[in-house]
Structures are given as C-alpha cells and as structure tokens.
C-alpha positions, 0 to 999 in steps of 0.5 A: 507576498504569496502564500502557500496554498495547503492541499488538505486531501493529501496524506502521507504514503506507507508500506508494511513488509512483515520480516517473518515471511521469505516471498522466495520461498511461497508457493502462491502469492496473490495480489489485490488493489482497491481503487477508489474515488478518494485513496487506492490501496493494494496488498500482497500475500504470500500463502495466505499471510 
C-alpha cells in the first residue's frame, strides 16, 4: 500500500493584472523579481502603477 507523500512547503501560483491600464500605451514599464531562499516574486509596472 503506498501513501502519498504531502510537500507542505508548496503553494498555489497566482497573477494579478489590473484591467484599467493598456501597457500599449505606457511610456515606461519597470520590471523587479525578488528571489529568495524560500518564494520569488516579480512585478510589472507600468508608469508608475
């Protein structure tokens, strides 16, 4: 009989995309990622938002 094995340090993935800002039409988009030891996260912005 074998039993599955649960990985607690897993989580679910999501994105956010705000549907009020056309990134076409920016003047400036700025890109960050935060890797770390445990969970990276990344972020878009475009001109300033």
């Amino acid at each position: 009989m074998s039993e599955e094995k649960k990985e607690y340090w897993r989580w679910p993935e999501y994105r956010w995309v705000n549907p009020d800002i056309d990134w076409t039409k920016g003047k400036v988009i700025t890109a960050g990622v935060d890797v770390g030891s445990v969970s990276s996260k990344a972020a878009i912005l475009v001109d300033g938002e």
